[in-house]
TORPA-4810 file (N, C-alpha, C, O; in nm, 3 decimals):
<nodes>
NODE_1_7.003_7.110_-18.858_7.058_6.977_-18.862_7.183_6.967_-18.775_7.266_7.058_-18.779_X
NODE_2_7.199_6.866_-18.700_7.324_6.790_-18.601_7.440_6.829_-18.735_7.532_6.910_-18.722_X
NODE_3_7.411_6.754_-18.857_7.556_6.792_-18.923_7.613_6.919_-19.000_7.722_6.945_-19.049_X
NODE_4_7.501_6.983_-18.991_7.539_7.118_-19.032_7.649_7.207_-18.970_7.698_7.302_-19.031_X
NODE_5_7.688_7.164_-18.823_7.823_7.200_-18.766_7.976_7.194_-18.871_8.072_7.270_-18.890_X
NODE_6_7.924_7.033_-18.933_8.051_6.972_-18.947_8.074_7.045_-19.120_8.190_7.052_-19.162_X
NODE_7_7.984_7.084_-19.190_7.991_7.151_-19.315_8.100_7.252_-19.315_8.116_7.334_-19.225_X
NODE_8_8.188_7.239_-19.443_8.218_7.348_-19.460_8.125_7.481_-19.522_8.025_7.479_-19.593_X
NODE_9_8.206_7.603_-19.461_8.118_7.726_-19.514_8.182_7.758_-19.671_8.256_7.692_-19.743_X
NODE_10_8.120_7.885_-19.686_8.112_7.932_-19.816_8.292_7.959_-19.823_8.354_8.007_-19.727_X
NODE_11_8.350_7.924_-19.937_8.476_7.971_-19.943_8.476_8.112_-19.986_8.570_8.185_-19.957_X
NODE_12_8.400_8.144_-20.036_8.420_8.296_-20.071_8.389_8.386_-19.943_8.454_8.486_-19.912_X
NODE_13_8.283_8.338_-19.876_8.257_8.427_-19.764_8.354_8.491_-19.715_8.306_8.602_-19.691_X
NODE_14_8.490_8.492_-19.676_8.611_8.561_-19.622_8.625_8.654_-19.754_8.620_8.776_-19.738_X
NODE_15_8.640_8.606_-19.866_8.716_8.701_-19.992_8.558_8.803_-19.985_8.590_8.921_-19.967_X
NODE_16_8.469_8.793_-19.991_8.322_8.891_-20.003_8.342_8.985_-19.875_8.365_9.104_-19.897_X
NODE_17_8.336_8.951_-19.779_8.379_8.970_-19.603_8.431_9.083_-19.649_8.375_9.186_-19.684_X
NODE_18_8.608_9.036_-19.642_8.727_9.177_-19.688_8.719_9.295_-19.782_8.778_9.403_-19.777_X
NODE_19_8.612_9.237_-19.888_8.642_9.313_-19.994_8.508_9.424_-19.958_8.500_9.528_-20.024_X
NODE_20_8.432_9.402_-19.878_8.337_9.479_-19.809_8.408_9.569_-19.714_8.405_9.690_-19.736_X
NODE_21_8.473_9.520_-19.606_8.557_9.616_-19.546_8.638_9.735_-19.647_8.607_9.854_-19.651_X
NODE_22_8.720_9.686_-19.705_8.762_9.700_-19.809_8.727_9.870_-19.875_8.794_9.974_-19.883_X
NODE_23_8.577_9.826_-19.917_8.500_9.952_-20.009_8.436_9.983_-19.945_8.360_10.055_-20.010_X
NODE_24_8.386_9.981_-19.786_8.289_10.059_-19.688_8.454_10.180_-19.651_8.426_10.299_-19.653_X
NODE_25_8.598_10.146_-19.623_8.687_10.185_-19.556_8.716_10.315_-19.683_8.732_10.431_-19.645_X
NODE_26_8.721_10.276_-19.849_8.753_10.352_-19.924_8.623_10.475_-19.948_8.613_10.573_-20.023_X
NODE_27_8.543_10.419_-19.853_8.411_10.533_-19.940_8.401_10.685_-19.762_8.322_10.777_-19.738_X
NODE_28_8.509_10.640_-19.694_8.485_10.685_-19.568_8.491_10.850_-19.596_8.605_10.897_-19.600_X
NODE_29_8.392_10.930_-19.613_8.411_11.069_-19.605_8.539_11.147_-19.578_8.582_11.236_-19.651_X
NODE_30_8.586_11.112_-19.485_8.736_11.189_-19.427_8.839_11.211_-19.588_8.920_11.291_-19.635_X
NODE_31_8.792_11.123_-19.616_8.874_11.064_-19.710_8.816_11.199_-19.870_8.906_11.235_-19.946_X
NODE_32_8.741_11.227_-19.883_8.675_11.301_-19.984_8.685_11.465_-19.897_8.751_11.557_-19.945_X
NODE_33_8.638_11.472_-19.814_8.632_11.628_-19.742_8.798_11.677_-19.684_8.853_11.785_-19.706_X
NODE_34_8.840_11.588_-19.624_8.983_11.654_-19.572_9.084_11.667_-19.656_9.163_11.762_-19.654_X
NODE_35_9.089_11.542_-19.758_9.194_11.534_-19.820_9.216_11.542_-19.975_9.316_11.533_-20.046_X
NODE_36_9.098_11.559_-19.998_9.083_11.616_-20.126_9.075_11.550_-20.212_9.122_11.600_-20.314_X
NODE_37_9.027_11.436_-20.227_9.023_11.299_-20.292_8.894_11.349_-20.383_8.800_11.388_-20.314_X
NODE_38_8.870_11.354_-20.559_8.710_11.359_-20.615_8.676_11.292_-20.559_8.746_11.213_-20.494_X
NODE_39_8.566_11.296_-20.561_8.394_11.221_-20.551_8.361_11.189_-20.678_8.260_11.227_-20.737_X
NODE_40_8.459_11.108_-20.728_8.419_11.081_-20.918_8.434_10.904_-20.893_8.470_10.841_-20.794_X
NODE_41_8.390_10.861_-21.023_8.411_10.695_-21.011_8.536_10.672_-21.023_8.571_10.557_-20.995_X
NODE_42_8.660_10.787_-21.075_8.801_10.768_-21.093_8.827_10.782_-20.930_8.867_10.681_-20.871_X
NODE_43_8.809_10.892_-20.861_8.871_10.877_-20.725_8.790_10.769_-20.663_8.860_10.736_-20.568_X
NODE_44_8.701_10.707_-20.662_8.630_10.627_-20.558_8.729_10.489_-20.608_8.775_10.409_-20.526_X
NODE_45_8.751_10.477_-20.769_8.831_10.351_-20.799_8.959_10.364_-20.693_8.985_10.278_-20.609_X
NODE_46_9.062_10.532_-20.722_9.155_10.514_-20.697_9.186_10.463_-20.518_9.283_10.404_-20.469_X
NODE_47_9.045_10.522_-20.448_9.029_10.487_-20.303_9.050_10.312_-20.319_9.156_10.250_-20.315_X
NODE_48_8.973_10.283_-20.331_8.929_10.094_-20.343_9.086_10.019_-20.327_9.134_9.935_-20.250_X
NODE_49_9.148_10.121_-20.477_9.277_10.021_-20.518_9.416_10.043_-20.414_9.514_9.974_-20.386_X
NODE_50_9.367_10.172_-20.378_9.469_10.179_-20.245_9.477_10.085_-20.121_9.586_10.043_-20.084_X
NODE_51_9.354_10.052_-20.053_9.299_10.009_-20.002_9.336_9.868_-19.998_9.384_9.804_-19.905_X
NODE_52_9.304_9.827_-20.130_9.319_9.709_-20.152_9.476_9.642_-20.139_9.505_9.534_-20.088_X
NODE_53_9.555_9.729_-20.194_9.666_9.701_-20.194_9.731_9.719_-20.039_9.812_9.632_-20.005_X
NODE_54_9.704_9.817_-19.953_9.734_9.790_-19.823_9.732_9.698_-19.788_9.834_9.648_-19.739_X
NODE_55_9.566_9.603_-19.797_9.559_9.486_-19.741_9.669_9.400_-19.740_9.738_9.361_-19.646_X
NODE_56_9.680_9.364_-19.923_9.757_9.252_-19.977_9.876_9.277_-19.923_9.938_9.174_-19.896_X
NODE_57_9.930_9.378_-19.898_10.078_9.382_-19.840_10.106_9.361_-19.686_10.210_9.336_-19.625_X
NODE_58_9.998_9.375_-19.650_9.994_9.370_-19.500_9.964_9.200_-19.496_10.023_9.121_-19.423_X
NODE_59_9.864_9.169_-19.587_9.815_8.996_-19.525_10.025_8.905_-19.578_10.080_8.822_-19.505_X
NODE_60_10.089_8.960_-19.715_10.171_8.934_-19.687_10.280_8.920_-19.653_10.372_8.843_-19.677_X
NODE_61_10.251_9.049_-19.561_10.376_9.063_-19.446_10.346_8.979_-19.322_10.439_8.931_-19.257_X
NODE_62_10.215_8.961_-19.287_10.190_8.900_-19.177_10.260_8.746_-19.156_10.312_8.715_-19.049_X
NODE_63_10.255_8.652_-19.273_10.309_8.540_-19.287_10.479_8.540_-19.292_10.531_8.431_-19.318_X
NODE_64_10.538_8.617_-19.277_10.685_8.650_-19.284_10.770_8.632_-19.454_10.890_8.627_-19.482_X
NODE_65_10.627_8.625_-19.553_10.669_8.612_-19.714_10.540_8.650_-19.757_10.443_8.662_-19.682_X
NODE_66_10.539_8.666_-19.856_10.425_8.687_-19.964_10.310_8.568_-19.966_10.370_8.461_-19.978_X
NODE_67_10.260_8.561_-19.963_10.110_8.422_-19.929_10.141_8.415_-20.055_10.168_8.299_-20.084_X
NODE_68_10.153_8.512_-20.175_10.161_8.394_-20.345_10.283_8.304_-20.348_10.283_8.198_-20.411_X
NODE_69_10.351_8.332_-20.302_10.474_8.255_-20.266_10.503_8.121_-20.249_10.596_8.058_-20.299_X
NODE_70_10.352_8.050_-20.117_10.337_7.949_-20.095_10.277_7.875_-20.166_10.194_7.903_-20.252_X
NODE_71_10.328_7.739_-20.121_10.315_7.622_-20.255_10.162_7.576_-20.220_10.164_7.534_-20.105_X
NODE_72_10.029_7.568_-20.275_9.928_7.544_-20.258_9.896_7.455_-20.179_9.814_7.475_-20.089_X
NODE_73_9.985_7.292_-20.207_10.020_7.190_-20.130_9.997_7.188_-19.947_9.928_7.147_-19.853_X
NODE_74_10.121_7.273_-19.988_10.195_7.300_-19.878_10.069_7.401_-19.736_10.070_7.383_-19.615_X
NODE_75_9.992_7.487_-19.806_9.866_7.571_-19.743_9.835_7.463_-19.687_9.856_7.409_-19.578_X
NODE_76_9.770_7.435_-19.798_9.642_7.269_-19.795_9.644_7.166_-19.698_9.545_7.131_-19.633_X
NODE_77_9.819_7.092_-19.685_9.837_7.001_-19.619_9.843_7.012_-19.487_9.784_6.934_-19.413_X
NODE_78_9.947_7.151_-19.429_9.969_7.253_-19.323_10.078_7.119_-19.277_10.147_7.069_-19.366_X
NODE_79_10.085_7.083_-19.182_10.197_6.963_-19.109_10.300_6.864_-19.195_10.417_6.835_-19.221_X
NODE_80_10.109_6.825_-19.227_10.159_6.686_-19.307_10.285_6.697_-19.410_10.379_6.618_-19.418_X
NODE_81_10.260_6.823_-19.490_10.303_6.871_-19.588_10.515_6.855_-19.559_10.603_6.829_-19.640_X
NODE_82_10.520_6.882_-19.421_10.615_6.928_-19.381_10.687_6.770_-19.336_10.796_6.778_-19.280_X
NODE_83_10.632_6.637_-19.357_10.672_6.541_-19.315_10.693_6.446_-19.418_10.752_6.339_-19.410_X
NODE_84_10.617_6.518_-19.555_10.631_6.415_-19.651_10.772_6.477_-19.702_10.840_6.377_-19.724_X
NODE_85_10.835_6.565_-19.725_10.964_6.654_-19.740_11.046_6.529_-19.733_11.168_6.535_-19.740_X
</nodes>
């Protein structure tokens, strides 16, 4: 369809996306053979949660604050947000 351009996509698709990177990056061998990490569901958790938390600190360092920080509004509106002030 012509308007199928104009659709938005899946909102989760990005959060599914990452969290795939995510647990393909925590399951990476190097990670179990070099460094001594079990091969148990406790080390594969503790891989994931490392992992995970890199991200989150990195996505909010990238914004120059914490992304929970920002006012939902304020995401949402992006400009506008900044004119109704």
């Amino acid at each position: 369809m012509i308007l199928g351009a104009f659709r938005r996509g899946d909102p989760n698709r990005n959060i599914h996306g990452l969290y795939g990177v995510i647990v393909a990056q925590a399951r990476s061998p190097a990670f179990y053979t070099h460094y001594g990490v079990s091969d148990s569901v406790e080390g594969r958790f503790e891989l994931i949660v490392l992992h995970l938390v890199l991200v989150l600190r990195r996505l909010g360092a990238k914004g120059g604050r914490s992304f929970r920080a920002r006012p939902v509004a304020r995401a949402r509106l992006g400009r506008r947000a900044a004119i109704v002030r």
